[in-house]
C-alpha positions as CSV (number, residue, x, y, z in Angstrom):
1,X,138.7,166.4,260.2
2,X,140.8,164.2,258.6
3,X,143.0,161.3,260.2
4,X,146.5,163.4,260.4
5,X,144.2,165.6,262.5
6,X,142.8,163.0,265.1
7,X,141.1,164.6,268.2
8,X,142.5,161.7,270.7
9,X,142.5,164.8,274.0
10,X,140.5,167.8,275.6
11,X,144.5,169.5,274.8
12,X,144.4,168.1,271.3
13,X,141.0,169.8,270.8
14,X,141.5,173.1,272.2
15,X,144.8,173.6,270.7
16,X,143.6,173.1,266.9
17,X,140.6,176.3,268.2
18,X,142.8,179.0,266.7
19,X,143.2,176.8,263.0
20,X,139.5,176.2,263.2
21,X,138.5,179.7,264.0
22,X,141.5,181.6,262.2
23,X,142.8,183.1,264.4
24,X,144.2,183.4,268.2
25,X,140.8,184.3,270.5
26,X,141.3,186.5,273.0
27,X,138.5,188.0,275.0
28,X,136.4,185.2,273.5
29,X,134.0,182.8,274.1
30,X,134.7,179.9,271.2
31,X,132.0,176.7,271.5
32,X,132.3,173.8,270.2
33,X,129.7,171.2,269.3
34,X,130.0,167.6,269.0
35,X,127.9,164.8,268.0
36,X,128.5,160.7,268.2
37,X,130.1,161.0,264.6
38,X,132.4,163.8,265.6
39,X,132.7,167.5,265.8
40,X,129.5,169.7,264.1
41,X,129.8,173.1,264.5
42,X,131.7,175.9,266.4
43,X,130.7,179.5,267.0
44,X,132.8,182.2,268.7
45,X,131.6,185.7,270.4
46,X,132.9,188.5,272.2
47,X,132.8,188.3,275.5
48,X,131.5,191.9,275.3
49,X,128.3,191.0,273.1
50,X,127.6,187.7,275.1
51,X,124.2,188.8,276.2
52,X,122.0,185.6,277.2
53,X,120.1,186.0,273.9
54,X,123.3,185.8,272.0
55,X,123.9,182.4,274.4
56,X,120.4,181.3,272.7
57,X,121.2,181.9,269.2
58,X,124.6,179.5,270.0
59,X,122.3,176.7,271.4
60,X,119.5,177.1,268.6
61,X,122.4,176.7,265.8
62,X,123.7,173.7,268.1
63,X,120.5,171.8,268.2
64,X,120.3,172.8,263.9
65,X,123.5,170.6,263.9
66,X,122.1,168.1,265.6
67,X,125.0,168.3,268.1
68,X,124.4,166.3,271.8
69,X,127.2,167.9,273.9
70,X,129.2,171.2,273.3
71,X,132.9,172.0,274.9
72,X,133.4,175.2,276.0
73,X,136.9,177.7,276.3
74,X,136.4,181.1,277.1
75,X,140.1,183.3,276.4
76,X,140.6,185.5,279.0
77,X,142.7,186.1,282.1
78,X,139.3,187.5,284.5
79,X,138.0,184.4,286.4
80,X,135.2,186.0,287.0
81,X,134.5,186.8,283.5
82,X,135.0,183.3,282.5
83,X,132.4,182.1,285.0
84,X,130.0,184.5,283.7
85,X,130.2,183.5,280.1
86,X,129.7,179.3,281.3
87,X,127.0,180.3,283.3
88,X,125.1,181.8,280.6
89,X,126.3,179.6,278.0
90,X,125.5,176.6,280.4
91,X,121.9,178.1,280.8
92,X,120.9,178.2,277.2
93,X,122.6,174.8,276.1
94,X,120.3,173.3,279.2
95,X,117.6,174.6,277.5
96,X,118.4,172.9,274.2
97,X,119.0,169.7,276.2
98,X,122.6,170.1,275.7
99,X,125.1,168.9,278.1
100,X,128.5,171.1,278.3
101,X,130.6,168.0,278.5
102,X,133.4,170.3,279.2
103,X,135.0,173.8,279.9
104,X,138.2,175.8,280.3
105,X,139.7,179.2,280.3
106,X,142.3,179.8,278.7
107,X,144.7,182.7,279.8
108,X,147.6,184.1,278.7
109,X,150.0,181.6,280.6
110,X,147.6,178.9,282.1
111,X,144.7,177.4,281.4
112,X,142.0,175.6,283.9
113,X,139.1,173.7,284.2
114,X,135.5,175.8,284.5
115,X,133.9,172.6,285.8
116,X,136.1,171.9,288.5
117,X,137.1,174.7,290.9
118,X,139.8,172.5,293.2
119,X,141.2,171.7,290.1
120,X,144.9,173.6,289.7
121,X,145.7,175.4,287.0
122,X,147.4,174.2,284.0
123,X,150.6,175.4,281.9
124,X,149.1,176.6,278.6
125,X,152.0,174.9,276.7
126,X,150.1,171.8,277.1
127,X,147.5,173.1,274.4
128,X,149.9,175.0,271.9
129,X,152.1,171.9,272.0
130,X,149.2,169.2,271.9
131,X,150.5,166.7,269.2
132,X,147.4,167.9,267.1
133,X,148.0,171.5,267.5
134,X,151.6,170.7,266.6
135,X,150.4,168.9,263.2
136,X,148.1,172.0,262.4
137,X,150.9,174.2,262.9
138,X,152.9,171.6,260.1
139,X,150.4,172.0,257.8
140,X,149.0,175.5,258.3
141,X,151.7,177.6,259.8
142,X,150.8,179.7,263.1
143,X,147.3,181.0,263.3
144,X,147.2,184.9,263.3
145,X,148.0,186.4,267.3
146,X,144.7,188.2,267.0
147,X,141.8,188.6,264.7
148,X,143.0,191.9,263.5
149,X,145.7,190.1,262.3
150,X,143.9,187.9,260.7
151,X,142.4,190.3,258.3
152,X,144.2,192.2,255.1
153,X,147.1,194.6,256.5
154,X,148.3,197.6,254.7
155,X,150.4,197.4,252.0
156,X,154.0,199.7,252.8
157,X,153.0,203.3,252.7
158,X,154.5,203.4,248.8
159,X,152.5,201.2,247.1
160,X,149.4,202.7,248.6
161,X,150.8,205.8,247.1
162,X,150.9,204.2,244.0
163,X,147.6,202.4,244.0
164,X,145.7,205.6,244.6
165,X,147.8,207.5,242.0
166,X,146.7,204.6,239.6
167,X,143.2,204.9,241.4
168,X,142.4,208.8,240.5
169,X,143.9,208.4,236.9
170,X,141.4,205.3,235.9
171,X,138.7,207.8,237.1
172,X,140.0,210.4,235.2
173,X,140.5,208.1,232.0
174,X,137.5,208.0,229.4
175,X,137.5,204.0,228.6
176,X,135.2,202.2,226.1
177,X,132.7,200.1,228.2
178,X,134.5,200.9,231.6
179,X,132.4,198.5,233.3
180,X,133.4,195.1,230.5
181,X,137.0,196.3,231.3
182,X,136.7,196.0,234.8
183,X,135.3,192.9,234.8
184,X,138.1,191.6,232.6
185,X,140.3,193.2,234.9
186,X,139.1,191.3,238.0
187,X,139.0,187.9,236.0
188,X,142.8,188.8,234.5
189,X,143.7,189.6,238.7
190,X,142.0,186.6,240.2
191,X,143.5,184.4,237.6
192,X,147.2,185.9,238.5
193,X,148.1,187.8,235.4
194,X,147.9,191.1,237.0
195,X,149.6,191.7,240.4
196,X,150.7,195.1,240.8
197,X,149.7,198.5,242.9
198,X,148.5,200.2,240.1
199,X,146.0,197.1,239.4
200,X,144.5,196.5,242.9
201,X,144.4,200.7,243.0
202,X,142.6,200.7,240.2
203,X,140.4,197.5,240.5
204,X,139.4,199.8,244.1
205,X,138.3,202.8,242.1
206,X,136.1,200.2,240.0
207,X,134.4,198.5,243.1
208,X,132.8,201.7,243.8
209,X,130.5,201.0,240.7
210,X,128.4,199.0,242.7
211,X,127.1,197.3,238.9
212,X,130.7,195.9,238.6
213,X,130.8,195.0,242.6
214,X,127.4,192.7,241.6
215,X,129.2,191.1,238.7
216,X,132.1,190.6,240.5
217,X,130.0,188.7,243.1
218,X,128.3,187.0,240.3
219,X,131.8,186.3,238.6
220,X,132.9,184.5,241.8
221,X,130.0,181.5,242.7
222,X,130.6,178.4,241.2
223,X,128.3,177.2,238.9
224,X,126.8,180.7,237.1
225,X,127.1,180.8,233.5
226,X,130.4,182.2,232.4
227,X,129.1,184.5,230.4
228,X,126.5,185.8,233.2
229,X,128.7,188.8,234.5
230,X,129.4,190.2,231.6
231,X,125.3,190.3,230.1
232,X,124.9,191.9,233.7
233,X,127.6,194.4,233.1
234,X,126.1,195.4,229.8
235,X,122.0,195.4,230.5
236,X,120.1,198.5,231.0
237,X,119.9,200.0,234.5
238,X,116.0,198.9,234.4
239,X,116.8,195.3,232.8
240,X,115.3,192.9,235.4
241,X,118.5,190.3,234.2
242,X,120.5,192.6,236.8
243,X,118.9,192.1,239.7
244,X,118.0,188.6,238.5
245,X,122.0,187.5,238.3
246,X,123.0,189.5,241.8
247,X,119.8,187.0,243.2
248,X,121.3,184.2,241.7
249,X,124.7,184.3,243.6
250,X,122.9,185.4,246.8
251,X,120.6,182.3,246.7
252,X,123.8,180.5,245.9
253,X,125.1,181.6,249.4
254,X,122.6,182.2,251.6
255,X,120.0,179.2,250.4
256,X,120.0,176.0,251.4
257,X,117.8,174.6,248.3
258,X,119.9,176.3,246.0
259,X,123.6,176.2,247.9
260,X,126.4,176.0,246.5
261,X,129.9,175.3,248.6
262,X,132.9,178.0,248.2
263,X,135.6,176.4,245.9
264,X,139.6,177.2,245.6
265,X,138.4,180.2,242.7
266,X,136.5,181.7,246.0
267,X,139.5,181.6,248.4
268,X,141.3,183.5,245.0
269,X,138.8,185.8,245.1
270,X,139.1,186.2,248.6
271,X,143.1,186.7,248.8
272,X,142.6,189.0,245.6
273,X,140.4,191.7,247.0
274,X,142.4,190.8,250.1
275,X,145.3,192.9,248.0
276,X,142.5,195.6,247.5
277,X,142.0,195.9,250.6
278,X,145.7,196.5,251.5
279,X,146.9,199.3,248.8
280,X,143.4,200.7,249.3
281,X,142.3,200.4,253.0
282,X,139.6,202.5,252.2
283,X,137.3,200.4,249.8
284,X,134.2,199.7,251.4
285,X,133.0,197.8,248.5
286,X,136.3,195.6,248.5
287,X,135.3,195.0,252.2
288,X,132.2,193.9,252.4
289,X,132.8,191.6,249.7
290,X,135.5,190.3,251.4
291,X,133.4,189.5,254.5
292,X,130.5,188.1,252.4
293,X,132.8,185.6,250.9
294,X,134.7,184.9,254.3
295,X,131.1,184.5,255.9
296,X,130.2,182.0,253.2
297,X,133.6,180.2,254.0
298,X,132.1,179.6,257.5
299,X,134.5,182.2,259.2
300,X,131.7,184.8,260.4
301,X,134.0,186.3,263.3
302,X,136.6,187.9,260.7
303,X,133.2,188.3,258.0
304,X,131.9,190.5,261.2
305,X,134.8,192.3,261.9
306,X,135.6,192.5,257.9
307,X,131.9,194.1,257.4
308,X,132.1,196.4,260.8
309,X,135.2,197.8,258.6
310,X,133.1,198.7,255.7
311,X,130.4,200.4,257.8
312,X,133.0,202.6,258.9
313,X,133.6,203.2,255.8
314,X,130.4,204.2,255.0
315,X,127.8,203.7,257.6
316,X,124.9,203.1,255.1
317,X,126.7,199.8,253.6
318,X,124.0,197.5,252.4
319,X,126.0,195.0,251.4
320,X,128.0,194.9,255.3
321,X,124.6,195.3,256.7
322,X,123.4,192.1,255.3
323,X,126.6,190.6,256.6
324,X,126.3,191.6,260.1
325,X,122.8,191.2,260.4
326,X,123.1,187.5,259.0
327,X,125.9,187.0,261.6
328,X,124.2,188.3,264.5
329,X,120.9,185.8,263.9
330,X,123.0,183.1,263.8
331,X,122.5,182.3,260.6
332,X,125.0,179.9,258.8
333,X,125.9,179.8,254.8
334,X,123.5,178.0,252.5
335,X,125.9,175.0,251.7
336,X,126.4,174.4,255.6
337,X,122.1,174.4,256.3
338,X,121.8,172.3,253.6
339,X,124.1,169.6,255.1
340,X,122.3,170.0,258.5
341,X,118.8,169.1,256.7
């Protein structure tokens, strides 16, 4: 966190949780760790799915991070609820030999202290207007109320028409290499030369090639020969170089020998299929991609609610299944292991 961002209070820290999350938690538990040399690593559940063994997979990342203490909020308005998520919470950081060096539930209107009962409760304006929340809110404009918010909204009823008009005629179009022209539509998208309905309707119908939903993976990790998408896009079905490329950005995420951080061309990736998403709500593809990449940003609460959306899609989604099951051990990106080592 950089100076203009300063953690100086307990209010300064849990009122820049929605910026470092995303979004506004509610029904939440968010933990925080912290080490001597500053904050290390955050993860956020449902209250719902906070099962002891999900408490565990919290503390086991913690101690990965090499964090010493943790700070706890849980969002919600049931005391008892809250009480219930420290305890267990409490009980598996013990068992890492980490101390909760503090916690507070934060309701809609108030907020108090989980360590001290006598303590009254607080007006929840202190937070939102901490000085550091207030800076956050300069530089990053309010987080999204909720994390349905968060993720990509539908386009106006219109230009979904229109995308899925433009969606059933590139189906119904006999193109030369269909597959080289989808690539070089993504690329002409994510680069901002294209920005219409018809594009992102038809850039949907392409994603369910799942050839072209490789490349564009491959297309989007830094680092992969230019030119690596494209011999993908044109090798035989049984050419090992297609699987060999789709491993290559995978190891580039997941890995930590082989990481490679998420640049700005990932976050344009991200916004672009973003628009996908919204003319064609429907893209399962478009989804799951968009929670990989979110997931390898480090946001894994909108990458699990992102790939939940493609398995309802389709149920049989491998691509959200890999997403979801990668969030639920705990796992982090490649890039953020390899700093831990």
């Amino acid at each position: 966190m950089s100076e203009s961002y300063r953690i100086r209070t307990i209010t300064d820290l849990l009122g820049v949780i929605p910026t470092m999350v995303g979004y506004q938690p509610a029904e939440q538990a968010v933990v925080i760790g912290v080490r001597d040399t500053g904050l290390s690593v955050t993860a956020s559940a449902r209250l719902l799915d906070l099962t002891d063994a999900g408490a565990a997979m919290i503390a086991d990342e913690f101690t990965r991070a090499e964090a010493t203490r943790a700070v706890v909020a849980v969002y919600t308005d049931d005391a008892a609820t809250a009480t219930a998520a420290l305890d267990s919470l409490t009980g598996a950081l013990h068992g890492q030999a980490l101390d909760v060096a503090a916690a507070y539930q934060i309701g809609a209107d108030d907020y108090r202290d989980l360590l001290d009962p006598t303590a009254p409760a607080r007006d929840r304006r202190e937070i939102t207007e901490s000085t550091a929340a207030l800076q956050m809110l300069v530089e990053h404009g309010a987080a999204p109320a909720s994390i349905t918010e968060a993720l990509p909204g539908p386009a106006a009823t219109a230009e979904r028409d229109r995308a899925a008009a433009a969606a059933a005629a590139h189906a119904a179009q006999n193109i030369d290499n269909p597959r080289r022209f989808a690539l070089a539509t993504w690329r002409g998208t994510v680069a901002g030369m294209l920005d219409d309905a018809e594009v992102y309707g038809e850039l949907a119908q392409m994603l369910t090639d799942t050839r072209v939903r490789d490349a564009v993976l491959v297309a989007t990790v830094p680092g992969l020969p230019f030119d690596l998408p494209a011999r993908m896009i044109d090798a035989a079905d049984d050419d090992p170089e297609v699987d060999q490329a789709a491993e290559q950005a995978v190891a580039a995420i997941v890995d930590p020998a082989r990481a490679v951080a998420p640049d700005e061309t990932v976050q344009d990736a991200i916004d672009t299929l973003g628009r996908v998403i919204a003319h064609t709500p429907t893209s399962a593809n478009a989804w799951a991609l968009w929670a990989l990449l979110t997931w390898w940003k480090g946001n894994s609460g909108l990458a699990r609610e992102a790939a939940t959306r493609a398995r309802s899609i389709n149920p049989d989604h491998r691509l959200a299944g890999l997403v979801l099951a990668a969030i639920a051990a705990r796992l982090a990106p490649g890039w953020v292991r390899a700093i831990q080592r």
